[in-house]
C-alpha positions as CSV (number, residue, x, y, z in Angstrom):
1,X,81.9,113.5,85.1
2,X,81.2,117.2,83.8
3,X,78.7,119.4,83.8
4,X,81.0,121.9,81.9
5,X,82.8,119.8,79.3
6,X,81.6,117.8,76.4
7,X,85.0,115.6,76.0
8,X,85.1,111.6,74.9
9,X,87.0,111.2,78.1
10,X,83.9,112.5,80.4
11,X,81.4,111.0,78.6
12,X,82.9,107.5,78.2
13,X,83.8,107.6,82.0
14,X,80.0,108.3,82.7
15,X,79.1,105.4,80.7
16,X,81.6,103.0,82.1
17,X,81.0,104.3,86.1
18,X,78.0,102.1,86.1
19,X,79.2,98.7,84.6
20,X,80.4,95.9,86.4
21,X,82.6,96.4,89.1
22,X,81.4,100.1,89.7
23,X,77.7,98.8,89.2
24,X,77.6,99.2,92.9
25,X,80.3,101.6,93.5
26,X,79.1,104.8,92.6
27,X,81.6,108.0,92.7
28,X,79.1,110.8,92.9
29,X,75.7,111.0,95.2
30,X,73.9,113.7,95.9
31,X,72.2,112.4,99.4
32,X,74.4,113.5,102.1
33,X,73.2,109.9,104.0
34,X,74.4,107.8,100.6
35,X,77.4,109.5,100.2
36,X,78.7,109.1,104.2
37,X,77.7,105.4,103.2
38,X,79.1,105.5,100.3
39,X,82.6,106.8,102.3
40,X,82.4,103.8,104.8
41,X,82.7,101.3,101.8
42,X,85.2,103.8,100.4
43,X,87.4,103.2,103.7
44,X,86.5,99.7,104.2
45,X,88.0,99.2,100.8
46,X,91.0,101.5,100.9
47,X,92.0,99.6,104.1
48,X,92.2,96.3,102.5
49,X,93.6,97.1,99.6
50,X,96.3,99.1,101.2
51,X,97.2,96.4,104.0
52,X,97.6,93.3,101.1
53,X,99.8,96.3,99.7
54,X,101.7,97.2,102.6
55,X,102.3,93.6,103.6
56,X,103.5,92.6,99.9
57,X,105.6,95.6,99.5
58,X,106.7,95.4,103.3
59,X,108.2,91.6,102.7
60,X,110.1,92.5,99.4
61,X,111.6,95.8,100.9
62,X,113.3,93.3,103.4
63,X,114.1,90.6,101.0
64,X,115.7,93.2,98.6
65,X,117.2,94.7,101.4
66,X,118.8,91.4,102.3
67,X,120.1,90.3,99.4
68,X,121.2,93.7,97.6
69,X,122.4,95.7,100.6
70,X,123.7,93.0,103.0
71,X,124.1,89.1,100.6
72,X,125.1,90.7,97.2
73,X,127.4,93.7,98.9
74,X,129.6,91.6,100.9
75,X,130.2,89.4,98.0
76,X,131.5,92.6,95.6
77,X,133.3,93.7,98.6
78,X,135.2,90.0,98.8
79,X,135.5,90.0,95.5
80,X,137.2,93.3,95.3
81,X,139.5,92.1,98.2
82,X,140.4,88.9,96.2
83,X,140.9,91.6,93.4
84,X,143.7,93.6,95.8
85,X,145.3,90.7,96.6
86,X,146.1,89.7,93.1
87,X,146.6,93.3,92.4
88,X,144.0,93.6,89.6
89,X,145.9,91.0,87.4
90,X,142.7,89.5,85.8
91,X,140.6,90.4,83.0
92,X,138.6,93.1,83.6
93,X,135.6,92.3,80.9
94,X,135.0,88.6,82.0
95,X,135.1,89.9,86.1
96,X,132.4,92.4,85.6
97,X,130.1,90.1,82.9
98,X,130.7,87.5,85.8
99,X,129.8,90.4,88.7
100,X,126.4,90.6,85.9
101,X,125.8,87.5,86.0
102,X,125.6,87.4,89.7
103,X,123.5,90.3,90.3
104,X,120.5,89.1,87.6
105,X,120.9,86.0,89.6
106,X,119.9,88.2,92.6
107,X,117.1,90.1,91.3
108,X,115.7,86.8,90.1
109,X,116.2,85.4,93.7
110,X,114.2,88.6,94.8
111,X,111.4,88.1,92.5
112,X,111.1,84.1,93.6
113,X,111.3,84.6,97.1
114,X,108.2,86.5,96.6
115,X,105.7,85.5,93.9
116,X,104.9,81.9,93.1
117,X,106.8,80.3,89.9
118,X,104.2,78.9,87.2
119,X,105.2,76.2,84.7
120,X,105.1,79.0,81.6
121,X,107.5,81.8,83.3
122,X,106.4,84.2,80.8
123,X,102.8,83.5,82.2
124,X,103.7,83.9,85.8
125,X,106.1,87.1,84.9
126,X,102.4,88.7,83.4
127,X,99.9,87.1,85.8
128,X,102.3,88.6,88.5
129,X,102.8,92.4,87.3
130,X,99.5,92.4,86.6
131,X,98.6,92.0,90.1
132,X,100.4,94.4,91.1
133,X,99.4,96.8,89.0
134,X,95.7,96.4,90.4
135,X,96.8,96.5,93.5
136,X,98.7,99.9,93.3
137,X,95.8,101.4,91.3
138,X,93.3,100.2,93.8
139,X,95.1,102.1,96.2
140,X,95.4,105.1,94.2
141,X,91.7,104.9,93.2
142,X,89.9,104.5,96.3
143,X,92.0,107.3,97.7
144,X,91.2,109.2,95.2
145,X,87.7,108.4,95.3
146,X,87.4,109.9,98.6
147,X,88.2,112.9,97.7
148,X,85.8,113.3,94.8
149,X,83.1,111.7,96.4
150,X,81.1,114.8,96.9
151,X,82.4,116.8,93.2
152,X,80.6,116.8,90.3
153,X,83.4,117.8,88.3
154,X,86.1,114.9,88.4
155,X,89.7,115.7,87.1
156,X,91.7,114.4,83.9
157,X,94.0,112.5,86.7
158,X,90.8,110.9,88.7
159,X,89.6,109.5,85.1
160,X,92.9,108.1,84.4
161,X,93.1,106.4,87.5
162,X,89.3,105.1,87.1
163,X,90.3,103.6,83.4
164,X,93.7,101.9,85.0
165,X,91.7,100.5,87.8
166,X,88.8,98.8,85.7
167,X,90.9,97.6,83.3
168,X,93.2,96.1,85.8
169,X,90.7,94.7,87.6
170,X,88.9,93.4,84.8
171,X,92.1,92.1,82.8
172,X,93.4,90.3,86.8
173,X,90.3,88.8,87.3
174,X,90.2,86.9,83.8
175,X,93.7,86.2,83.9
176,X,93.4,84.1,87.6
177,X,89.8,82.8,86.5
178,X,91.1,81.2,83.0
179,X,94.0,80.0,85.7
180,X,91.8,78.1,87.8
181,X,89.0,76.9,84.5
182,X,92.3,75.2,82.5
183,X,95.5,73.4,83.5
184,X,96.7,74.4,80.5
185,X,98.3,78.0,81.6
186,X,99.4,78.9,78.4
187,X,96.1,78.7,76.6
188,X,94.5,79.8,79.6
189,X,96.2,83.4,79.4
190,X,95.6,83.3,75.8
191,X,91.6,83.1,76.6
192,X,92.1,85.7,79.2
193,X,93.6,88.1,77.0
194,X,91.4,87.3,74.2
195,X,88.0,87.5,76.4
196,X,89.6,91.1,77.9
197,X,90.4,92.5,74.7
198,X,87.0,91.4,73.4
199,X,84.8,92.8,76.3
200,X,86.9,96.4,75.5
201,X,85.4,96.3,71.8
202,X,82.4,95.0,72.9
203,X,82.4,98.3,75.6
204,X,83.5,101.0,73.2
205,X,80.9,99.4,70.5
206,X,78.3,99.9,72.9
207,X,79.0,103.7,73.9
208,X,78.8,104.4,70.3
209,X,75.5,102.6,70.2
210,X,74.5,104.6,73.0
211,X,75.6,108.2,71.8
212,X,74.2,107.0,67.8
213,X,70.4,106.6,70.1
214,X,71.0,109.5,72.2
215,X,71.5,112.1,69.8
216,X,68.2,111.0,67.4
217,X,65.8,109.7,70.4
218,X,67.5,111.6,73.5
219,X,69.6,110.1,76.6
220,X,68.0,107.0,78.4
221,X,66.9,107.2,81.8
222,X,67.0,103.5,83.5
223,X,71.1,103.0,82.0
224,X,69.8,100.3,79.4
225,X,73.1,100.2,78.0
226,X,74.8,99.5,80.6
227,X,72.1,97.3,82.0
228,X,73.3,94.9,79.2
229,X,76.8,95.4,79.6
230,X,76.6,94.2,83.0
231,X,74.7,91.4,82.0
232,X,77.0,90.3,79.3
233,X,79.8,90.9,81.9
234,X,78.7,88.8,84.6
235,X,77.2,85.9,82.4
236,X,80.7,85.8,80.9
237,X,82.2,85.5,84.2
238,X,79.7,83.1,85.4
239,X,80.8,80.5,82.9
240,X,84.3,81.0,84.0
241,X,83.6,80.6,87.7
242,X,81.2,77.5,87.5
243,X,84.4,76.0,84.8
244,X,86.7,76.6,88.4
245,X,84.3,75.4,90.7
246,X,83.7,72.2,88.8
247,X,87.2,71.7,88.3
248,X,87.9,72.1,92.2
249,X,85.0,69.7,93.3
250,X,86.3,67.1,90.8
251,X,90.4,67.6,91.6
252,X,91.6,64.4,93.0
253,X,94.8,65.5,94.8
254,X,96.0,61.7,94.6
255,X,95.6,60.3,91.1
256,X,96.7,64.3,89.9
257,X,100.1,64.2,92.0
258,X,100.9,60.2,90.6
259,X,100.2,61.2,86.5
260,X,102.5,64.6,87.3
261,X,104.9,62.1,89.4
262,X,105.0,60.1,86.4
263,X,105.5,62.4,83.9
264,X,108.3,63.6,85.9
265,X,109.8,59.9,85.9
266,X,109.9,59.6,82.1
267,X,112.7,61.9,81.7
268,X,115.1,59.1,83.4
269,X,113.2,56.4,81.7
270,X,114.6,57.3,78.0
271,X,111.3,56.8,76.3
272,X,111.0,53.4,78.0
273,X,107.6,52.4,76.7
274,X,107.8,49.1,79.2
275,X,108.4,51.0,82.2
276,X,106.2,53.4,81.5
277,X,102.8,50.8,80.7
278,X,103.8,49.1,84.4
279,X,103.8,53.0,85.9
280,X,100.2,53.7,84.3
281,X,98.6,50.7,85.4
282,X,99.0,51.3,89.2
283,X,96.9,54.2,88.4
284,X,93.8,52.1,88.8
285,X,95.2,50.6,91.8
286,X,95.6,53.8,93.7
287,X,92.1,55.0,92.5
288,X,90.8,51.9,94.3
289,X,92.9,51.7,97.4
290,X,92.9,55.6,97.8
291,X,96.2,55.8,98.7
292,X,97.6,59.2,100.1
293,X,100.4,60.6,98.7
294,X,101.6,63.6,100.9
295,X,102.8,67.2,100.4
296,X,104.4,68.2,97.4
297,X,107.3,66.5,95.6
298,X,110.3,67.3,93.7
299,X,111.0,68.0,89.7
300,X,113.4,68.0,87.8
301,X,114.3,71.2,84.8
302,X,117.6,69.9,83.8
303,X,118.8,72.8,85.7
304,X,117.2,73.1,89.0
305,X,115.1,71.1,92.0
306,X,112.2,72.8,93.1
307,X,108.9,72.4,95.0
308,X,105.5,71.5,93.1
309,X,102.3,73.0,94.1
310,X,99.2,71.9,93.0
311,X,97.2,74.9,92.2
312,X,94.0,73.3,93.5
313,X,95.4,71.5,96.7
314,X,93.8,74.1,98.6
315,X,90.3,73.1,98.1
316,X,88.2,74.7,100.8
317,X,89.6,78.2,100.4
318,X,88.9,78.2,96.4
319,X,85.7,76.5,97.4
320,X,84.5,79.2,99.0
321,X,85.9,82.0,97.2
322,X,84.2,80.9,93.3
323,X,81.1,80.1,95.1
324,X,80.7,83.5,96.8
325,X,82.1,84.9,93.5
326,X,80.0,83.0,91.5
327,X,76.3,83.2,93.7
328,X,77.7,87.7,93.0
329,X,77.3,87.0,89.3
330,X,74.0,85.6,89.3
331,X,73.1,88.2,91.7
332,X,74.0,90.5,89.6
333,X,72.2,89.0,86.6
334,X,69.2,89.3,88.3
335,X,69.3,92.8,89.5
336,X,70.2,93.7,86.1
337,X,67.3,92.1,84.5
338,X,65.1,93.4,87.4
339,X,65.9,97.3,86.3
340,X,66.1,96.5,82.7
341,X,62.3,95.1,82.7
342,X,60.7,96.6,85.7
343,X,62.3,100.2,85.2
344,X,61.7,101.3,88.7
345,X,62.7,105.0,90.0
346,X,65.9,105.0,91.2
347,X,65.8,108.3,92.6
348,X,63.6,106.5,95.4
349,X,65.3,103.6,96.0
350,X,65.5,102.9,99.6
351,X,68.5,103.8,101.6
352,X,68.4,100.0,103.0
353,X,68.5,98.3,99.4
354,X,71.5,100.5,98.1
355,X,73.9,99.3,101.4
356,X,72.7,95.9,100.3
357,X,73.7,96.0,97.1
358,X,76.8,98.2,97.7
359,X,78.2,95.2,100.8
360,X,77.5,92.6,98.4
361,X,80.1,94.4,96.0
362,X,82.4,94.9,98.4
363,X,82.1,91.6,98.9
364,X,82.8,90.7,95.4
365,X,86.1,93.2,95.5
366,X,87.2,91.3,98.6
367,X,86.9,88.0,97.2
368,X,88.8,88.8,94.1
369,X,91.5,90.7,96.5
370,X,92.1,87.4,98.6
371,X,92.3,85.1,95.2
372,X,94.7,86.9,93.5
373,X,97.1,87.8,96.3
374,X,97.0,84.1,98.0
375,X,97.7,82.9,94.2
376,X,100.5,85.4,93.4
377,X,102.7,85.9,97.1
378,X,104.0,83.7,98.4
379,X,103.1,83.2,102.3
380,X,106.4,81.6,102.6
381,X,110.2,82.1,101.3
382,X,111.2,79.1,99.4
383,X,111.2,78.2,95.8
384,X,107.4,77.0,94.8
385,X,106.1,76.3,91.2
386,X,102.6,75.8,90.4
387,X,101.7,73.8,87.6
């Protein structure tokens, strides 16, 4: 925001401090007993973000530290020793492509020890890094935010950081919501990043909506435009959280374990169509008989054994989480709808009705904070694929 400068960068990041996420969040109030509000939620939210931070960064520090300083070390210094011994009598380019080999082997140890695998690694490599990067700008942002609370006048670095942090949080959110709406993670990213790159357009078309009425009919004074944004937004989401929420209710950990079990099996069964009938028709069988099959099971790469994880094995905790997340966007709906019809004054909106709204949010933020981090680190170090 600036009262002195007429730039796109100001003016879009007035219009965008209002929609969506920031619907609730506001980063400039006048009323010294909203802003010390306004500060607590600041805090509340700093605190989270930075401990899922610290405790993320704090287990990879000692992983890395484990395997580059003390694992990967003493194998270069006993290879070097091996090296003495034979008194450098070996070739040269095939030791250090073999000492290269080793070392991506490492750093690929460092990243699985950490983050969850996903059946498409090139999906799991972006899902990942793209948690992170909300998580580091959340940081930065709401400590930021506290210390521009008060000013008018918000600097070229503060709107930078506000642009990384919504469109991380935006792009995060419909990346782990397509996740949980489709079991197929490759077309799932696909709709992520095809929704996100069509809500930007949508966005920008709308500030230039916006600035096309302004200049002719003058500036609006109940946000209209991004009235609808947020309605588009959170309808859009909606969808995308009652898709996850029916998929969780209807996930039938037994029958969904046996078909991947099975599909597993056909790789030893050489396209065995016999043995493959008599495998499907137990299906029914266990349907009937509700037979338990527990914890995870093995696969098979061709190259490696590792640990399958059902991405909705852990029912109650996504339970909870899309129907808090999705009882926020019809919330938000509502309240949206509310101000675009009934146009009240804002400027006397009662103290007790903006910390409402404003927990809610927080709320929201928390939610999204807990889904992504419990579906991208790992709680425990060993190998773990989702599919």
């Amino acid at each position: 925001m600036s009262e002195t400068q007429d730039e796109f960068i100001y003016n879009y990041y007035d219009y965008m401090s209002s929609i969506y996420v920031y619907s609730h969040v506001k980063t400039y109030l006048i009323d010294p007993n909203r802003q010390r509000w306004e500060n607590y939620s600041d805090i509340f939210l700093l605190g989270f973000s930075g401990f899922f931070f610290l405790a993320a960064a704090a287990k990879f520090i000692i992983i890395m530290i484990y395997f580059i300083f003390i694992n990967a070390l003493t194998s270069l210094i006993k290879s070097f020793g091996a090296l003495c011994k034979i008194k450098f009598k070996t070739n040269l380019f095939s030791w250090l492509k073999n000492a290269g080999k080793y070392l991506l082997k490492v750093c690929k140890r460092i990243f699985t020890f950490n983050f969850y695998l996903h059946q498409n690694f090139l999906v799991g490599i972006l899902m990942i890094f793209s948690f992170l990067l909300y998580l580091c700008s959340s940081v930065i942002f709401y400590s930021m935010n506290l210390q521009y609370l008060t000013k008018t006048e918000k600097s070229r670095g503060y709107m930078r950081c506000f642009y990384l942090h919504f469109e991380s949080i935006l792009l995060i959110q419909l990346l782990y919501a397509t996740f949980y709406a489709s079991r197929n993670t490759t077309l799932s990213t696909l709709v992520a990043l095809g929704i996100f790159i069509l809500l930007n357009l949508i966005l920008y078309l709308g500030y230039l909506i916006k600035e096309k009425i302004e200049n002719v009919e003058g500036i609006f004074e109940h946000n209209e435009p991004q009235l609808i944004m947020n309605i588009l937004f959170n309808i859009i989401f909606l969808l995308l959280y009652i898709k996850c929420l029916i998929n969780v209710i209807t996930f039938n950990n037994n029958i969904t374990k046996y078909k991947l079990l099975l599909k597993e099996k056909e790789y030893f069964y050489n396209d065995d169509n016999t043995l493959i009938i008599l495998e499907e028709n137990k299906i029914p069988e266990i349907l009937k008989n509700d037979y338990i099959l527990k914890g995870e099971y093995y696969s098979l790469d061709d190259h490696n054994i590792f640990k399958r994880k059902d991405r909705y094995e852990r029912k109650i905790f996504l339970l909870i989480i899309f129907i808090i997340l999705t009882l926020y966007n019809i919330a938000e709906i509502i309240i949206s709808i509310y101000l675009l019809v009934a146009k009240p004054d804002l400027n006397q909106d009662k103290l007790g009705r903006r910390i409402g709204t404003m927990f809610i949010n927080m709320i929201n933020i928390f939610c999204i904070l807990l889904l992504t981090t419990s579906s991208s680190v790992k709680s425990k170090i060993k190998t773990i694929i989702y599919y």
